[in-house]
N, C-alpha and C positions, 0 to 999 in steps of 0.2 A: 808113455804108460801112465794109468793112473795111479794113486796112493792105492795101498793095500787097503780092503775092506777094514781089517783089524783096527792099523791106522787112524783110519776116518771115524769107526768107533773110538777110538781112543778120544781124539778131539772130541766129539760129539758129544760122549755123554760123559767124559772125564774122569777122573784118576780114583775115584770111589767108586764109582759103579761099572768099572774094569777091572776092578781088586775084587773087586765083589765074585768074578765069572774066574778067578782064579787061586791058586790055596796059596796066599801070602804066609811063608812060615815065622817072621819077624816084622819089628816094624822099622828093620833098617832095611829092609828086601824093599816096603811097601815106600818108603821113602826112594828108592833107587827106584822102582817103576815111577813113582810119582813123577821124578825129575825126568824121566824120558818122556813120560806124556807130553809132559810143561814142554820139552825142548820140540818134541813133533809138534805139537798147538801153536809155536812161536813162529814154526818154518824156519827156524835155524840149521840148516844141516849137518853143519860142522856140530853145536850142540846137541842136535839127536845119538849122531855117532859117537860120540864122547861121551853119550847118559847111558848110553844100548853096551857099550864096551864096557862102561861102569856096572853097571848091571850082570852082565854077562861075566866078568873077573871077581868077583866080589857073591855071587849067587848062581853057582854053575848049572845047579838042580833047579833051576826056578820055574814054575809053571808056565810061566811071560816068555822061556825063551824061545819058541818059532816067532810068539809077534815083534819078538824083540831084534830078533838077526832080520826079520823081514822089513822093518823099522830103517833098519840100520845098511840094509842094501836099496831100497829108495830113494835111501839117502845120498845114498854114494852115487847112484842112478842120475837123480836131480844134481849131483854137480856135478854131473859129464863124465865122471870116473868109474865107466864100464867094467873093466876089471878087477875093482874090488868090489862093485856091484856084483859080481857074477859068484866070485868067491863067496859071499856070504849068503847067495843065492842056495848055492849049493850047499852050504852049510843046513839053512833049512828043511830040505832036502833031505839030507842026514837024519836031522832030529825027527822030521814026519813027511813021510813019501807021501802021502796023502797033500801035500799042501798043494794048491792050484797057483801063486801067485808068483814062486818063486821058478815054475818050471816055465813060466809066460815071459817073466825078466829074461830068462836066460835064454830063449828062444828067439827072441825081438833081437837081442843085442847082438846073439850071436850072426843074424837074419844083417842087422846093420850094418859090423864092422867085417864082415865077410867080402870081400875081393874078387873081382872076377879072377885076377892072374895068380891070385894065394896059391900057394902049393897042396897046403891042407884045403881048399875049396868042396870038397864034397864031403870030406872027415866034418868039418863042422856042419853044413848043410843038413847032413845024416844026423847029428846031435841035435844041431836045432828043432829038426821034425819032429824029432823023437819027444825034444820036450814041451811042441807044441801041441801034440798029440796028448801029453800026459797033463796039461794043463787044462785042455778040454775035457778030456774023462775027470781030472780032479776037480772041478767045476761043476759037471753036473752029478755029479754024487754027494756037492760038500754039502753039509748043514749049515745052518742060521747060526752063528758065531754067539749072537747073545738075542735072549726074547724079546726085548726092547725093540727090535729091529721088524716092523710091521712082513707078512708076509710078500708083498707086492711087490716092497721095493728090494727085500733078498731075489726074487724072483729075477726081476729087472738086473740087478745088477749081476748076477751068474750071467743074462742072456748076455749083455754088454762085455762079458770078462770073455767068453765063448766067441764072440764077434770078432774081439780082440786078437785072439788066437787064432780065429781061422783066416783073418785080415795079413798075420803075419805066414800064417802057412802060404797065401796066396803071393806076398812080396819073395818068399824063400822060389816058388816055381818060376817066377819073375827070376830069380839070378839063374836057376837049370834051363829058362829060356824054354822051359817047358808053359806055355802061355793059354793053353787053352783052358789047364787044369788050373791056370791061377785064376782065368777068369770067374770060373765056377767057385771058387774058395771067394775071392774077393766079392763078387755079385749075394756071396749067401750071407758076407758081413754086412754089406751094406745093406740087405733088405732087413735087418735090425739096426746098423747103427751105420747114418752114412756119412762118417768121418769125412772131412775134407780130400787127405792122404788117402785113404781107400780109391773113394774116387779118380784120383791122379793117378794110381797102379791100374785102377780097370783099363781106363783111360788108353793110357801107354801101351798095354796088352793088347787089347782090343786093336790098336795101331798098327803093329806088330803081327797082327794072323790076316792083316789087310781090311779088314773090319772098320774103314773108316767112318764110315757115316753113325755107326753105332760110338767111335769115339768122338766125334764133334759132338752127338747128343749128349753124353754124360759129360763133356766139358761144359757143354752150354747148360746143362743142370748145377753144375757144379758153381762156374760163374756167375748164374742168378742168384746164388746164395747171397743175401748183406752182408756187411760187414764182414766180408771175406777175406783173412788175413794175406797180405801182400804175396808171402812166401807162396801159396798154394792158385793165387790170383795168373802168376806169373806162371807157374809151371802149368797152368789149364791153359792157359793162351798158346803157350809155348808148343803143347801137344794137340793143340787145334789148328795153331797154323802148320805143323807136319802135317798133318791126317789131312787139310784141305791141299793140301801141295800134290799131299798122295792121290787125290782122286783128280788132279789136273784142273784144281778151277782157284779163284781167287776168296769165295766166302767171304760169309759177315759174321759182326758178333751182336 
């Protein structure tokens, strides 16, 4: 996932002209945002979580706190710890139903550490959709976060966060092994944004309803990319030489 938009604001234009879009009631409140900007800006994570919890204990009412629990589950996000990621996901949540970023975390994760043999397997499936679902509607309703922020590239980045979400609705029909409906969700992210990983799910699906030849293509699209990180190098080959097995012949790459 990416950083939250907020976030990236926050970096961007920095600890004044984020106080600015928010009603600081002291200047020990505007000191504790401050120190949370400084710790997202450094990519500390353990130091975000410990500026965002300072914050958050010390300034319960504070206008900062969805960007600040959103801050603060990213966090937890980026160092592999999914389930306090999701907890303060949902805290968000809480504070404003309206938020797009926090229903996307918890969709993805849920979407990840899901199991085919879980017992709950379709209990959280059913949650995941749900919230992948609400992070596309809260996406394209959200407004521009601060004016500074040109119209094109709010623009852009809604279509990108949308992509995101529909890219994971499409891995979620991928685990119900319902494949033809992931293709349609995955083919509608990639014709916005065509992540490596997307790619590798169409891929795999497409495989899967016997569609080989349309999965060597999107592999052989996917490995003409440069600089195409190992991880995703190896699983396109990987699902190419299936899909060439599947149609009984030997292929090239």
């Amino acid at each position: 996932m990416k950083p939250t938009i907020l976030a990236g604001l926050a970096i961007a234009l920095g600890a004044t002209g984020l106080m600015a879009q928010v009603k600081v009631k002291s200047k020990a409140e505007a000191e504790a945002i401050n120190a949370l900007v400084n710790a997202a800006k450094s990519g500390d994570n353990d130091a975000t979580i410990k500026a965002a919890d300072d914050l958050l204990t010390k300034f319960a009412d504070t206008a900062y706190k969805v960007t600040a629990l959103n801050m603060e589950s990213s966090a937890y996000h980026r160092k592999g710890d999914d389930d306090h990621a999701q907890v303060y996901a949902e805290q968000v949540l809480v504070a404003d139903p309206k938020d797009y970023q926090a229903p996307l975390l918890i969709g993805e994760t849920l979407v990840t550490h899901t199991r085919e043999n879980d017992l709950d397997k379709e209990e959280k499936l059913a949650k995941a959709e749900k919230d992948l679902n609400l992070a596309i509607e809260n996406t394209k309703a959200a407004v521009k976060p601060n004016p500074q922020l040109p119209d094109d590239q709010w623009e852009e980045y809604k279509k990108g966060e949308i992509a995101e979400a529909q890219a994971g609705l499409g891995k979620l029909y991928m685990a119900r092994k319902k494949w033809d409906v992931a293709i349609t969700d995955l083919q509608t992210a990639i014709a916005v944004d065509p992540q490596p990983a997307y790619l590798v799910w169409l891929a795999s699906s497409q495989l899967q309803v016997g569609k080989a030849d349309e999965a060597i293509a999107t592999c052989d699209k996917l490995l003409a990319q440069p600089n195409l990180a190992p991880v995703y190098k190896q699983a396109a080959t990987g699902v190419r030489a299936d899909a060439v097995k599947a149609k009984g012949g030997a292929g090239k790459l």
